[in-house]
N, C-alpha and C positions, 0 to 999 in steps of 0.2 A: 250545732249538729243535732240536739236533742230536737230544737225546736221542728229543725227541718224533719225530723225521723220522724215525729208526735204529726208533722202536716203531711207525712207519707214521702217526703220528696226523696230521701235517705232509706236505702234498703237495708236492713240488719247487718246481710251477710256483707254487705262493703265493708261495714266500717269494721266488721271481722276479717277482711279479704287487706282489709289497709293498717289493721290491727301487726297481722300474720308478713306483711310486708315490712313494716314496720320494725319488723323481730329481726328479719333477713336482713337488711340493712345495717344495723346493728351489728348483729353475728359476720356479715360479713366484713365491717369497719374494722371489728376487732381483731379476726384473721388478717387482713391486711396490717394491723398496727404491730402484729405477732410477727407476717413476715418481714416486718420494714427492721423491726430489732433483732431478729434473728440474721439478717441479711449484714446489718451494722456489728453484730456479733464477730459475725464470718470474715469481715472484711477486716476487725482487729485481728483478727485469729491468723488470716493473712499476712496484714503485714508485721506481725512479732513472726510468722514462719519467715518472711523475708529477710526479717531483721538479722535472724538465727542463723540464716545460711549466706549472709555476709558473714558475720562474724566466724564460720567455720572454714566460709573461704579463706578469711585472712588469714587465720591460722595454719589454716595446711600452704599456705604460700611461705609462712613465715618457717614452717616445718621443711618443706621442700629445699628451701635456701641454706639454712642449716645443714640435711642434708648434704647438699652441693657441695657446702664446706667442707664436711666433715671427710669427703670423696676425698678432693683434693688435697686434703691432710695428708691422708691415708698414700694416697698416692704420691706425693712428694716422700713422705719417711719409706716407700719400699724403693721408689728410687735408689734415695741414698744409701738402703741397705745394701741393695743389691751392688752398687757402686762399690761399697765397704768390702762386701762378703767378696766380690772380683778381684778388688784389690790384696784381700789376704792370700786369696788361693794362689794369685799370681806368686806373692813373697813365698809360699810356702814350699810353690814348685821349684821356684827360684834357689831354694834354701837346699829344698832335694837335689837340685842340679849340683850346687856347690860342693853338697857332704859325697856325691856320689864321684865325683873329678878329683875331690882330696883322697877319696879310698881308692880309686885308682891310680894318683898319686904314689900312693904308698907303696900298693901294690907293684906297681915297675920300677921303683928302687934297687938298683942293688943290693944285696942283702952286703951286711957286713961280715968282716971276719968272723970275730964271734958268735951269730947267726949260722954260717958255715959250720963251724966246732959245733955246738950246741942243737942244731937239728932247728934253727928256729926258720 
């Protein structure tokens, strides 16, 4: 190149114009090598986000089913309660019907002699 520059054939400013080219090519290798790992970056960063909402998936699935259960629990022992609590109320009318048929019972008895004498 000197030689050619030194016989005129080489004009200054090229080899400034190829110099300044030079630089860009460069500058821009490097941006691209910037975007190619920042892109590689992104795409880990992706998929651990993927990863993460698997695994939160799973969880509220595993949470949800649980849940399910714990319905179904709940709802078998109000069954039974209310089964139980039925059952008392019915013995307890049951029990009033009785006490109230023995007091009138009593009540239409003839009174006895005694009772008569006595005012009772």
């Amino acid at each position: 190149m000197i030689n050619q520059w030194l016989q005129g054939e080489i004009v200054p400013e090229t080899v400034e114009v190829q110099s300044n080219l030079e630089k860009k090519v460069q500058s821009l290798e490097e941006k691209v090598q910037e975007l190619l790992n920042r892109s590689e970056k992104d795409e880990q960063f992706q998929l651990a986000l993927i990863q993460r909402l698997d695994e939160q998936g799973s969880l509220i699935k595993k949470l949800t089913e649980k849940l399910d259960h714990q319905d179904k629990y709940i709802e078998n022992n109000l069954e039974k309660r209310d089964e139980k609590l039925t059952s008392a109320i019915r013995e307890i009318s049951d029990t009033k019907k009785l006490i109230a048929a023995a007091q009138e019972n009593l009540d239409s008895k003839p009174k006895g002699f005694w009772s008569k004498i006595f005012g009772g």
